[in-house]
C-alpha positions as CSV (number, residue, x, y, z in Angstrom):
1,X,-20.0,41.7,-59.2
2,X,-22.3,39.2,-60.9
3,X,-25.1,38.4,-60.1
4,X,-24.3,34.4,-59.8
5,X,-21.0,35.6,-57.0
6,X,-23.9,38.0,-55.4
7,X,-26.4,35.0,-54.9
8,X,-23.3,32.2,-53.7
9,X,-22.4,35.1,-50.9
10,X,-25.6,35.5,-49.8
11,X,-26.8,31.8,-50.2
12,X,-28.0,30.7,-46.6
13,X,-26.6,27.6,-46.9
14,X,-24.0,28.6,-43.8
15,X,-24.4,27.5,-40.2
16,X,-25.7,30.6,-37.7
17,X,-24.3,31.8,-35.2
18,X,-26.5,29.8,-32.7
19,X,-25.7,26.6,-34.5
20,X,-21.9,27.1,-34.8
21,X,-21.7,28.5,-30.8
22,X,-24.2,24.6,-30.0
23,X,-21.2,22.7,-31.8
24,X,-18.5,24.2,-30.2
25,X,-20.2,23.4,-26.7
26,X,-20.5,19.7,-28.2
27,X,-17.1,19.2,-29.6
28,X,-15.8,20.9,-26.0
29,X,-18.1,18.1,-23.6
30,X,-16.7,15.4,-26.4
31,X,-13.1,16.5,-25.9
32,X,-13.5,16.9,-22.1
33,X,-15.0,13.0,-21.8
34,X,-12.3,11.7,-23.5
35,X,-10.0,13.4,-21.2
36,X,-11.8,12.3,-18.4
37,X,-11.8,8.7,-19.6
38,X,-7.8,8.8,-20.2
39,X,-7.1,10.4,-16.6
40,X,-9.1,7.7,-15.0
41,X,-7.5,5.0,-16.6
42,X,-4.2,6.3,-16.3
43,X,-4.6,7.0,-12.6
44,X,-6.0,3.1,-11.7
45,X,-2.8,2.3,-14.1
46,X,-0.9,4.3,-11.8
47,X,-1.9,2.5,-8.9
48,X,-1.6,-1.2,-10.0
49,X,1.4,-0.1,-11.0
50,X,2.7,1.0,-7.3
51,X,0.7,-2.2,-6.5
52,X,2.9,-4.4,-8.7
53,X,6.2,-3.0,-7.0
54,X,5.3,-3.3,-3.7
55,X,4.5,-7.0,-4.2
56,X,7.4,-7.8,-6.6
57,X,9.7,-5.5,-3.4
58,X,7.9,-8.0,-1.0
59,X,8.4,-11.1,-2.9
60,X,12.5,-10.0,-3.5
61,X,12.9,-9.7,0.3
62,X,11.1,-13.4,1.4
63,X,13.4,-15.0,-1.5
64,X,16.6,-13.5,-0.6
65,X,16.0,-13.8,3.5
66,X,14.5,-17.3,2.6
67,X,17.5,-18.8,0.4
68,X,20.5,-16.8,2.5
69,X,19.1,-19.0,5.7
70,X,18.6,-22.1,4.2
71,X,22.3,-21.6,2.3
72,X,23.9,-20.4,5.2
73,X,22.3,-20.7,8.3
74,X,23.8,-23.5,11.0
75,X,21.5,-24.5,13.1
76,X,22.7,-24.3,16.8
77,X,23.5,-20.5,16.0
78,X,20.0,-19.2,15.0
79,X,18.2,-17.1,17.4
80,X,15.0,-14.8,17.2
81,X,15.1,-11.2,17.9
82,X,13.1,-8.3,19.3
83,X,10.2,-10.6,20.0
84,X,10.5,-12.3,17.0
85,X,10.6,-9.4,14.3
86,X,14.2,-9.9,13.3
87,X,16.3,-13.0,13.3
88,X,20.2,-13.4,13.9
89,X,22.8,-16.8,12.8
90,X,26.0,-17.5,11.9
91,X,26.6,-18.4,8.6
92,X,28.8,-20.9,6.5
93,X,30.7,-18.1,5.8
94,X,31.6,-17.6,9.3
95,X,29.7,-13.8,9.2
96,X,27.2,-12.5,11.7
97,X,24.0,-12.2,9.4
98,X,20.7,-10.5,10.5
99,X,17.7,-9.6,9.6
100,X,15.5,-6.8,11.2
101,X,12.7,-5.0,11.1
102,X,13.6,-1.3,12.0
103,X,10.9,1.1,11.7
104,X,9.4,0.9,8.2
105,X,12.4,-0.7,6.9
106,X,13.5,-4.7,6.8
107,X,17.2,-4.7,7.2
108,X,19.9,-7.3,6.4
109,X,23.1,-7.2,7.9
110,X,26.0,-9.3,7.4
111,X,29.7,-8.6,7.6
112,X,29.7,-5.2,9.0
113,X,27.6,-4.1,5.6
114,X,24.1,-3.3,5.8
115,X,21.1,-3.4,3.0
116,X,17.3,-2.3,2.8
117,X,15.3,-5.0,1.3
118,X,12.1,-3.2,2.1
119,X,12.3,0.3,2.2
120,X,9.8,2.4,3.7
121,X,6.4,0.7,3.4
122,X,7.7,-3.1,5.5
123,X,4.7,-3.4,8.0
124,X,5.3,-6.5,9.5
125,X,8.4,-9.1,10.1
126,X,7.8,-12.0,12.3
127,X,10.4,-15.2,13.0
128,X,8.8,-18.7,14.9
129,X,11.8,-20.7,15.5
130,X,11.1,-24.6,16.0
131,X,14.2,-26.1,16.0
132,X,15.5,-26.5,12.5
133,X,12.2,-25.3,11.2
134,X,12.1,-21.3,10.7
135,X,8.4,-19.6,10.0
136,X,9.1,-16.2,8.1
137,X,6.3,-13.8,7.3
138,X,6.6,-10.5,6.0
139,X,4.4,-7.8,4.9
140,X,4.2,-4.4,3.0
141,X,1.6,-2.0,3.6
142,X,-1.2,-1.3,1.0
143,X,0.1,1.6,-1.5
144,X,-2.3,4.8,-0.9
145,X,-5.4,4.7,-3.4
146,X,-5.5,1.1,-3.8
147,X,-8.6,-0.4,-2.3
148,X,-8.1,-4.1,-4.1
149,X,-6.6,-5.9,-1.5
150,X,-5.5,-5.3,2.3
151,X,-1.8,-5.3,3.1
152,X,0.3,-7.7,0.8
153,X,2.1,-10.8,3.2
154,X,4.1,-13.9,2.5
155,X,4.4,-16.7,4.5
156,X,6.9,-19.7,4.4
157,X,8.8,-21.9,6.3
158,X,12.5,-22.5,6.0
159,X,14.2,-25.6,7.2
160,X,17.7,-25.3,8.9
161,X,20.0,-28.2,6.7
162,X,23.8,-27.0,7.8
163,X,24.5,-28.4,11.5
């Protein structure tokens, strides 16, 4: 071999072993910070995520129990039930229509058919009836993890127009 090859070989222009084994251990913490970083804001995405359903399942169920009794409801027919956590009328289209909170469910019921609004996580159902005047408020329970808010409610009031 030459003399120029011999000198390029043995040049200590290289990193040692020390110095190669300290970069590794940097490039590893690096690595494992950014995975950190990405698993904690996935997980808080996770969970305002689950929050976002809950309240947009919550919001579905006022609407639809909130419009069905103002549509359908006549008046001398409404009555409140189970100590005012389900409510029961007769509507324009001559069906039995309730809803209920069973368990950890809110129900609706109307001819002989029955749906889940709320499935699983419904904490609270209450009916105030007032003559024509109906005061709805329901509630979902806080998802697990999220510690931005207490349990989500809504509150409204729903006036009886069919006599």
């Amino acid at each position: 071999m030459s003399s120029k090859k011999l000198a390029i070989l043995t040049s200590e222009n290289g990193f040692t072993l020390i110095e190669s084994i300290i970069a590794v251990i940097l490039v590893t913490f690096m690595m494992s910070g950014l995975f950190l970083a990405w698993y904690v804001v996935e997980r808080r995405d996770r969970n305002l995520e689950q929050y976002w359903q809950y309240k947009e399942t919550l919001e579905l169920a006022y609407q639809i129990t909130h419009q069905t009794m103002r549509a359908k409801a006549k008046s001398p027919t409404v009555a409140v039930l189970f100590g005012g956590q389900g409510i029961s009328f007769t509507g324009t289209d001559n069906n039995l229509w309730n809803f209920v909170k069973d368990g950890n469910n809110y129900i609706v019921t109307h001819g002989g058919k029955e749906e889940i609004l709320i499935p699983n996580i419904c904490n609270n159902a209450l009916f105030a009836l007032d003559g024509t005047k109906v005061d709805i408020t329901l509630g979902v329970t806080t998802p697990a993890n999220w510690t931005g808010a207490d349990d989500l409610n809504i509150n409204g009031t729903v006036y009886i127009r069919n006599p």
